[in-house]
C-alpha positions in Angstrom: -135.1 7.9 85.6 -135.7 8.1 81.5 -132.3 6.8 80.9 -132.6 3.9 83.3 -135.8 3.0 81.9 -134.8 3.2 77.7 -131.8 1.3 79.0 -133.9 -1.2 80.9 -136.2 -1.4 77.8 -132.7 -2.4 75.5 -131.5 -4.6 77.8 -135.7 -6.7 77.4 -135.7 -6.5 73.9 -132.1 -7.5 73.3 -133.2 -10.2 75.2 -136.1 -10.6 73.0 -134.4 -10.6 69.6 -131.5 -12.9 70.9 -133.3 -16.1 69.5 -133.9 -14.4 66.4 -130.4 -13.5 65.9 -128.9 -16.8 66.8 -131.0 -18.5 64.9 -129.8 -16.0 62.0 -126.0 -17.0 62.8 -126.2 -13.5 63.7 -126.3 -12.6 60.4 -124.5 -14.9 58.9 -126.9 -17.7 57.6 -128.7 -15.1 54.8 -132.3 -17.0 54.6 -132.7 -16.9 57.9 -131.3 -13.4 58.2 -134.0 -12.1 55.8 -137.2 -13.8 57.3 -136.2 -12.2 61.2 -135.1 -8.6 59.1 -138.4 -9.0 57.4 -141.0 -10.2 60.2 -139.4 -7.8 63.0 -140.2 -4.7 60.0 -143.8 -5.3 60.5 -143.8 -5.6 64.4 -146.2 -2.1 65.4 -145.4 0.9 67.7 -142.6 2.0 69.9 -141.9 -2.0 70.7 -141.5 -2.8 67.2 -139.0 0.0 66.5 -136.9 -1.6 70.3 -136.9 -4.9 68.7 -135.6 -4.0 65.1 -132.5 -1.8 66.7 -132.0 -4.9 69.0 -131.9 -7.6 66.2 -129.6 -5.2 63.7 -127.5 -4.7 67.2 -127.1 -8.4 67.5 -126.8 -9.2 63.2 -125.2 -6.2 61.6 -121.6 -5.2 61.5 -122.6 -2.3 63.6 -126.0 -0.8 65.0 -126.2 1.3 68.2 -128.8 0.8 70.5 -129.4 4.4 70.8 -130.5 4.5 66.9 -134.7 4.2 65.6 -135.4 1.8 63.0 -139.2 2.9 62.0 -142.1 0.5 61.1 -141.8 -1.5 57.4 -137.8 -0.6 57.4 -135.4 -3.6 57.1 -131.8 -4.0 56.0 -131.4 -6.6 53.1 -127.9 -7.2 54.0 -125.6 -7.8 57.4 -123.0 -5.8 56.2 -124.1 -2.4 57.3 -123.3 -0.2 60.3 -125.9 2.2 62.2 -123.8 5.0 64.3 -125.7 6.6 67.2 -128.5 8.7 66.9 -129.8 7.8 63.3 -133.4 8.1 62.5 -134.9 6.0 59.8 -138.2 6.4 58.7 -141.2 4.0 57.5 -140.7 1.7 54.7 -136.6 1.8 53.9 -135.1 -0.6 52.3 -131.4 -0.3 53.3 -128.5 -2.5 51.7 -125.2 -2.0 52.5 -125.3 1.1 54.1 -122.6 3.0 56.6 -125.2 5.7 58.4 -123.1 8.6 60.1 -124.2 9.9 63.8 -127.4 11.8 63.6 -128.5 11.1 60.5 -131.8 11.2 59.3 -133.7 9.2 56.5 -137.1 10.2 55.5 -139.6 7.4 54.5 -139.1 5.4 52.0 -136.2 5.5 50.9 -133.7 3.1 49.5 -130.2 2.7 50.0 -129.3 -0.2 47.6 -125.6 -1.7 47.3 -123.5 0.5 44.5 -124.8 0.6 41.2 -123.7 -2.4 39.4 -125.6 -5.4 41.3 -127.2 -6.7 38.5 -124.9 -7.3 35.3 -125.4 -8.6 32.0 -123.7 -11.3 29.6 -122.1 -10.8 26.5 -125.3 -11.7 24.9 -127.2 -8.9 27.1 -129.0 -11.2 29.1 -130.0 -9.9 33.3 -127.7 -12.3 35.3 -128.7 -12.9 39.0 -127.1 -11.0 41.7 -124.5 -13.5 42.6 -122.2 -12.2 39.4 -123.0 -8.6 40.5 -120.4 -6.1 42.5 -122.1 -4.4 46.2 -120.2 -2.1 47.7 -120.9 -0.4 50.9 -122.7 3.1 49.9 -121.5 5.6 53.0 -123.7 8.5 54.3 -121.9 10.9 56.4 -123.0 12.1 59.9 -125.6 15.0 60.1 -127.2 14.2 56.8 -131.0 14.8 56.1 -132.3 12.1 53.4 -135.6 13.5 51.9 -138.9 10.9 51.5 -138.4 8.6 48.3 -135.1 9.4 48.0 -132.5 6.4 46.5 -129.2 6.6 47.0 -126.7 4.4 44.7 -123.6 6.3 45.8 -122.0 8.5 49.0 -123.2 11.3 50.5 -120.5 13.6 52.3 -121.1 15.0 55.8 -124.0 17.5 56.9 -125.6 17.3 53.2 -129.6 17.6 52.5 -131.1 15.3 50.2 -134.1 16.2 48.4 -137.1 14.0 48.7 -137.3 12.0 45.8 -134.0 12.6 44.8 -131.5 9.6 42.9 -128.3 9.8 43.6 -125.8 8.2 40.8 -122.7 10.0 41.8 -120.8 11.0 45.3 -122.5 14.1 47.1 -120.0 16.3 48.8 -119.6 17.0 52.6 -122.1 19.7 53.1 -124.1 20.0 49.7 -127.8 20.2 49.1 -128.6 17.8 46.6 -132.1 17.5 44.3 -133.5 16.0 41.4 -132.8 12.7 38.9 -129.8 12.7 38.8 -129.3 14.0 41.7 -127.1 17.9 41.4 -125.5 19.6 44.2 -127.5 23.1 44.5 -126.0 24.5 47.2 -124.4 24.2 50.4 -126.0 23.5 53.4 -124.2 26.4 55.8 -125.6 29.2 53.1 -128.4 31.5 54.1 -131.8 31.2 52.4 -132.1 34.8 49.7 
């Protein structure tokens, strides 16, 4: 009966976001994109978090249904996939993201587009975003991203996170990563001492 009704409750707000989405292009038309990504972030509850998985179902490269998007959380970008089972938290800002199965991000974190979005002219001036380079930043299945944490670069398979942690640099499959920059500490399959 509970999987009949969460998939009943899809199927409504699939329905729901549908508008949204084609008015979007479905992703493609960015302004619009933005304004739906950023009004359905504020939508309360349990219903808000059905209607922001719908919308990214129907506007990102990839979003499963059977994922939780959390209250103030939007995805500046199209060009992200969500795998089954991820859990993000309150107030994430996500670019473009790959999110492995399972995966779960704390609150507030960030996951912007590579590190190099924002270059400068010969004459060290901030050029806009259009000159800069976004690349997809990957997390692997499994991972726990502590609170706060901003993530400019991969993180490998079943790897922790610290909360507050930057990463700058890839994190290996199954590492425990802390601090600014971020330093692999230890591996995630060792027992506590």
């Amino acid at each position: 009966m509970k999987t009949f009704l969460k998939k009943f409750l899809h199927a409504i707000f699939l329905a729901l976001a549908f508008p949204l989405a084609l008015s979007s292009g479905f992703g493609r038309f960015a302004p619009a994109y933005r304004f739906w990504a950023q009004s359905c972030a504020f939508a309360p509850g349990l219903p808000g978090d059905y209607l922001r998985t719908a919308y990214y179902r129907l506007t990102l490269d990839e979003c499963s249904v059977e994922s939780r998007i959390q209250f103030g959380s939007f995805f500046a970008h199209p060009q992200a996939r969500v795998e089954r089972g991820v859990c993000i938290g309150s107030y994430c800002v996500l670019g473009r993201a790959l999110i492995g199965e399972r995966t779960q991000i704390g609150s507030g974190v960030q996951v912007l587009s590579g590190k190099h979005q924002h270059p400068r002219d010969a004459e060290g001036r901030i050029m806009g975003s259009e000159h800069g380079i976004f690349v997809t930043v990957g997390i692997g299945a499994d991972c726990w991203i502590g609170s706060g944490a901003i993530l400019l670069a991969a993180v490998g398979a079943g790897s922790t996170i610290g909360a507050g942690s930057v990463v700058v640099h890839p994190v290996p499959a199954g590492s425990i990563a802390v601090g600014n920059p971020a330093r692999v500490v230890g591996k995630t399959n060792e027992k506590p001492t």
